[in-house]
C-alpha positions in Angstrom: -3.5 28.5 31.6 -4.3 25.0 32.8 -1.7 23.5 29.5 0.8 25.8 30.2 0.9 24.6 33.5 0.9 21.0 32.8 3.7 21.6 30.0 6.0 23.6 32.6 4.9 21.3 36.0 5.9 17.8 33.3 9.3 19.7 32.3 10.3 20.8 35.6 10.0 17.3 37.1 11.3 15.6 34.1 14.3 17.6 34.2 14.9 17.0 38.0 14.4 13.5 38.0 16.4 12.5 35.3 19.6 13.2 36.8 19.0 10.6 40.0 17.8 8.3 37.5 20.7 8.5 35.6 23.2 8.1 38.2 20.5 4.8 39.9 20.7 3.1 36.3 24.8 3.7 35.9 25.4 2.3 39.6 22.9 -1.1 38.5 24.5 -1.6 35.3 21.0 -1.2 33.7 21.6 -0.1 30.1 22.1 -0.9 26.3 24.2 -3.4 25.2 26.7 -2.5 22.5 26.6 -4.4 19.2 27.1 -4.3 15.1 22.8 -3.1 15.1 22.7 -0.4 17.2 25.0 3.0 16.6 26.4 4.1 20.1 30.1 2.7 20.6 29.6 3.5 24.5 27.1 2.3 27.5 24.7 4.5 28.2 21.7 3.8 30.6 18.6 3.2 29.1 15.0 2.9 30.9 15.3 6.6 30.5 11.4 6.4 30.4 11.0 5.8 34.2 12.1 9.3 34.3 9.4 10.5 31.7 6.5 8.7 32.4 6.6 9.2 36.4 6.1 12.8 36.1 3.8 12.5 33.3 1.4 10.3 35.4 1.7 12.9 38.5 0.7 16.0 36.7 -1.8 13.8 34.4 -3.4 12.7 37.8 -3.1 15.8 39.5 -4.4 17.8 37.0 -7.8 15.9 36.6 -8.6 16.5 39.9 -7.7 19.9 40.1 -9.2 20.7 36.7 -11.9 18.6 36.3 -10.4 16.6 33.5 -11.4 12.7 34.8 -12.1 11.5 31.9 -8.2 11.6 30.6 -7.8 9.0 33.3 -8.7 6.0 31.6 -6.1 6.7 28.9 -3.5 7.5 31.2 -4.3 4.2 33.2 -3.9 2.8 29.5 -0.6 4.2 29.1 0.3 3.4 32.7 0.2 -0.3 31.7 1.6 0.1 28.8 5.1 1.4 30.6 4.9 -1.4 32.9 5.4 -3.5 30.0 8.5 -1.3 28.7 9.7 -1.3 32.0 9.8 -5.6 32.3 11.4 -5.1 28.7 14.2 -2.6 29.5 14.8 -5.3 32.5 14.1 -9.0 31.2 14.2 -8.2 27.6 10.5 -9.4 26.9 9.6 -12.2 24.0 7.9 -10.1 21.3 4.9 -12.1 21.5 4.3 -11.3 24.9 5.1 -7.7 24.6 2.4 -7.8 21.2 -0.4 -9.5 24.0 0.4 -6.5 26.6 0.0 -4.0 24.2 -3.1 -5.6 22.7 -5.0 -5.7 26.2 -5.1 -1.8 26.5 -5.9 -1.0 23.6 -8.7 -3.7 23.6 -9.7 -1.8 27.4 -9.9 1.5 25.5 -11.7 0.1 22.1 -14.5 -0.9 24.7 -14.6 2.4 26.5 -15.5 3.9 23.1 -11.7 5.4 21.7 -12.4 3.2 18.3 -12.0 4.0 14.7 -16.0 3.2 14.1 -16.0 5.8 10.6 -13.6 6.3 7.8 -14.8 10.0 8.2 -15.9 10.1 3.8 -12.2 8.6 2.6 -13.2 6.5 -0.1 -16.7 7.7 0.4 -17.0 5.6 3.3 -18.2 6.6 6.8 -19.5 4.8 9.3 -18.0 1.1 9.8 -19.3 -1.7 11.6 -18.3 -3.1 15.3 -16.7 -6.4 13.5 -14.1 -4.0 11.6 -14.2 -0.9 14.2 -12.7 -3.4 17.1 -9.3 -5.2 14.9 -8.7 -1.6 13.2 -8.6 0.0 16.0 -6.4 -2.5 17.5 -4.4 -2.7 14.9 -3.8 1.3 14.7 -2.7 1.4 18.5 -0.3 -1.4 17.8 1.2 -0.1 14.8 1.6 3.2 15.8 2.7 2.1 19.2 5.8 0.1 17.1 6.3 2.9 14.8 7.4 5.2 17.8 9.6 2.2 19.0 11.0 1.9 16.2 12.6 5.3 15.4 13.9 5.3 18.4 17.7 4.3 17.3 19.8 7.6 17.8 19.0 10.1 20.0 17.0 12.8 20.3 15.1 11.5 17.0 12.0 10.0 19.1 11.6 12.8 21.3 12.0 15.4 18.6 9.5 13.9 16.6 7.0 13.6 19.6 7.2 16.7 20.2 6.3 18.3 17.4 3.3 15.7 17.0 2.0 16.5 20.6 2.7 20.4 20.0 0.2 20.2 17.2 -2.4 18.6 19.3 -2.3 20.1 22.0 -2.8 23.3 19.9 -5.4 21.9 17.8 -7.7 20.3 21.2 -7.0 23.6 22.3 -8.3 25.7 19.6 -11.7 23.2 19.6 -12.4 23.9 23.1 -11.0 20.5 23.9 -8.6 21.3 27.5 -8.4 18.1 28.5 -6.6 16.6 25.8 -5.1 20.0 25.1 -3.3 19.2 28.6 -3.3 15.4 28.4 -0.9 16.4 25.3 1.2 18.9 26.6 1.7 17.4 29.9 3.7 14.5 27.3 5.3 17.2 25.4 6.4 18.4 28.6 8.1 15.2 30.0 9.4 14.8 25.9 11.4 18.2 26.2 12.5 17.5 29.5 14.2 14.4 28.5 15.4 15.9 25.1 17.8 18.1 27.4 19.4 14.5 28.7 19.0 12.7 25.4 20.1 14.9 22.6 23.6 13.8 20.7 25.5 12.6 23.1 22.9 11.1 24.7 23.4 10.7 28.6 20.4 8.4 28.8 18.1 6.3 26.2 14.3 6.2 26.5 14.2 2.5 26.3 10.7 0.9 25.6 9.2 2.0 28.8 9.4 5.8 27.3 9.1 4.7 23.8 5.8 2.4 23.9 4.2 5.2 26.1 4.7 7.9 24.0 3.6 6.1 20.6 0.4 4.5 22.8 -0.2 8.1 23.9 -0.3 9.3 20.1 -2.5 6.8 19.1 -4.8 7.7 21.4 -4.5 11.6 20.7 -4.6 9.9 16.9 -8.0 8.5 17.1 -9.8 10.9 19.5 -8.6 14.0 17.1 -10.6 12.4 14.8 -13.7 11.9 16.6 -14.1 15.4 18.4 -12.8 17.0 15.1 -16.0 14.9 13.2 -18.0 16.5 16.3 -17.4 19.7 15.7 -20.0 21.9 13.6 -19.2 22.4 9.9 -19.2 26.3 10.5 -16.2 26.0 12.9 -13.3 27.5 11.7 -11.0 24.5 13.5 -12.9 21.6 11.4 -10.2 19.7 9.5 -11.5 18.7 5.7 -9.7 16.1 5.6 -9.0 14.9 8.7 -7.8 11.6 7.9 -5.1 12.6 5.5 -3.9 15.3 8.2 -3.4 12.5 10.8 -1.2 10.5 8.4 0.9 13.9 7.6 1.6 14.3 11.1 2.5 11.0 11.6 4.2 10.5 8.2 7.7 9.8 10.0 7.4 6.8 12.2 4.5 5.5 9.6 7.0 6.1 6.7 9.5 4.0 8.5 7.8 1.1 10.1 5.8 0.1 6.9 9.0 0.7 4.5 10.6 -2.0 6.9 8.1 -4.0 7.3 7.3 -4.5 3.9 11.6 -4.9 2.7 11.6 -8.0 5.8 8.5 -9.6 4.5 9.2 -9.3 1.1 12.9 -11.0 2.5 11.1 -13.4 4.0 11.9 -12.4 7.3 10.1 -12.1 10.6 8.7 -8.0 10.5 9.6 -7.8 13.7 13.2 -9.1 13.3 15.7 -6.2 14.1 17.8 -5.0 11.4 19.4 -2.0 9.9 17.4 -1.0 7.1 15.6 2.0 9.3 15.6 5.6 7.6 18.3 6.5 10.6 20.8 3.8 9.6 20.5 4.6 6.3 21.0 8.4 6.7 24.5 7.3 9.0 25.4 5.6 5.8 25.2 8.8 4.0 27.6 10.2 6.7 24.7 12.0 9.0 25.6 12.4 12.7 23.1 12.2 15.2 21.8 15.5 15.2 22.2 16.3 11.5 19.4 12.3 11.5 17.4 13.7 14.2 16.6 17.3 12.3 16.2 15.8 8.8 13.8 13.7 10.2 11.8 16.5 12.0 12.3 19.0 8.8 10.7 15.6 6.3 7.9 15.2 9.1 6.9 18.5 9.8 7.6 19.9 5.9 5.4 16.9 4.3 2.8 18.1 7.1 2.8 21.8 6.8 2.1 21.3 2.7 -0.4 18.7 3.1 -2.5 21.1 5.4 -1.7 24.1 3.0 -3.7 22.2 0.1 -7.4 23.3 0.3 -7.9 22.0 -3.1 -7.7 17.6 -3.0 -10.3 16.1 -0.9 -9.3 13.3 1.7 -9.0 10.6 -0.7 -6.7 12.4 -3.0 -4.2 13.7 -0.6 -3.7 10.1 1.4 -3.2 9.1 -2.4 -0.8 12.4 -3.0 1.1 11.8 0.7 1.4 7.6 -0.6 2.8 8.6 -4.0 5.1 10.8 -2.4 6.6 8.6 0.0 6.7 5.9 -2.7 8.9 8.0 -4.8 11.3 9.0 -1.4 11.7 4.6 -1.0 12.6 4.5 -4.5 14.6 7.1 -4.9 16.5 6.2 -1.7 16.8 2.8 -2.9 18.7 3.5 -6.5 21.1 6.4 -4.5 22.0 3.5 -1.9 22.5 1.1 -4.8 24.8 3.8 -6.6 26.5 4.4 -3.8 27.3 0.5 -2.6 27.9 0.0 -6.2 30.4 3.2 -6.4 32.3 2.1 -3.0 33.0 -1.3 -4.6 34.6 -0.2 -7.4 36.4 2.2 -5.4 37.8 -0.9 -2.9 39.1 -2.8 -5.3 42.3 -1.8 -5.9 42.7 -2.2 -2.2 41.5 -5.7 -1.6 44.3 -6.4 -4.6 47.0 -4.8 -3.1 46.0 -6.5 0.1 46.3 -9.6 -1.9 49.3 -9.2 -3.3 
């Protein structure tokens, strides 16, 4: 009861809230700029975030006291600081170094707490790990994954969609262990993610902006890593015990992970900054292929939540073998995306040519 009411309480107010936010940000002049990158042609208010996280914070706050839950507090004070750094960057535009040093600083606050990767949980045949590795990966997971969600989110409704369905599944699965609190911690943000869907999906009347965006892939991480504790907690007779738990967090994740490390390897292998803005995302390359908004947002969902439906279906592969299986498979997507996109540049040349020597002549 308590998760249906944070999920409803988180909508509700999202959905009021977003209208008044809307209308603030139009009369400031507060939104995204239009240029060759992005793939809106009108302005559209962004911050959008404000809107989400607000009502996230009250019913995460709330609901602790009422329910007992105080221990989701120090996450959501976590996230809290985390969309005060989206907020300064939807505003002043913040360096990426100092928005990589704000983002490192929570997740440094919650690696001390004790929300740490400190086991590999038998991939590789490794478990426990010690503090001088436990402390960078987990740093390093909560920054990734905090980009990754930034990252995607280039056309609307393709963040929120994918949010969802990543905080739907945990907030079942904490459920289903007995674990409440982070059964409501996650659908109170799957709340405030539907409620801004409404305002967000193609045409979008508002954009998340990094103060929504940040929070939300913060929040996974989070969600990410404590999965994988309370699931190594839990008794091997339990029914809920994920085999391979490791394997199922990169599954549900596989979207925004797919993306950011495809980019970030094509930039450094260009010899570019990683972190240099481009148009070599899966969502620009899909509106090459003559995908609208919607058509991006619901491949990307159907990818996400097909790759992570079959991965949990396989009883058979032990951890190791299905992180390997889920790599060769997106291996084989890059590639295969990469010789249809040469074929296609290739086969729009030769088609332009007779133009450009008519135009000539």
């Amino acid at each position: 009861m308590t998760i249906v009411l944070g999920f409803v309480a988180t909508l509700i107010l999202t959905w009021l809230a977003m209208p008044f936010l809307i209308r603030f940000l139009l009369e400031k002049g507060i939104g995204d700029i239009i240029d060759d990158r992005r793939m809106h042609i009108a302005f559209t208010p962004t911050a959008g975030g404000i809107g989400v996280m607000i009502p996230i914070f009250l019913t995460s706050v709330i609901g602790s006291i009422l329910f007992s839950y105080e221990h989701i507090l120090i996450p959501v004070v976590a996230v809290f600081l985390i969309a005060v750094t989206g907020v300064i960057d939807d505003l002043h535009d913040l360096k990426a170094s100092r928005k990589l040093v704000l983002m490192i600083l929570p997740a440094i606050l919650l690696a001390t707490l004790g929300v740490r990767v400190d086991s590999f949980y038998g991939l590789a045949g490794i478990y426990e790990i010690p503090l001088y590795l436990s402390y960078p990966l987990t740093v390093l997971i909560f920054v990734f994954l905090t980009n990754a969600f930034n990252l995607i989110d280039g056309v609307d409704g393709l963040l929120n969609v994918i949010a969802s369905f990543v905080f739907l599944i945990f907030g079942v699965w904490f459920a289903l262990a007995n674990e409440f609190s982070y059964s409501f911690l996650s659908f109170c943000f799957l709340g405030g993610s539907v409620g801004f869907l409404i305002y967000n999906w193609s045409p979008a009347k508002i954009f998340m902006g990094d103060t929504g965006s940040l929070s939300i892939g913060f929040m996974v991480s989070f969600l990410a890593i404590t999965f994988l504790k309370v699931n190594d907690g839990l008794p091997g007779a339990s029914e809920f015990k994920i085999d391979s738990p490791v394997s199922f967090s990169i599954a549900l994740l596989v979207f925004p992970i797919f993306d950011t490390f495809r980019v970030f390897v094509i930039r450094i292998w260009n010899r570019t900054s990683p972190f240099r803005a481009d148009k070599r995302h899966l969502h620009h390359y899909l509106a090459v292929l003559g995908f609208n908004h919607r058509m991006i947002s619901i491949t990307a969902l159907l990818f996400n939540s097909g790759l992570f439906f079959g991965i949990y279906a396989i009883d058979l592969l032990d951890d190791f073998s299905l992180v390997v299986l889920i790599t060769g498979i997106l291996f084989l997507s890059s590639f295969t995306m990469h010789v249809f996109r040469s074929s296609q540049v290739f086969s729009s040349k030769r088609r332009s040519i007779p133009n450009r020597e008519l135009e000539v002549h």
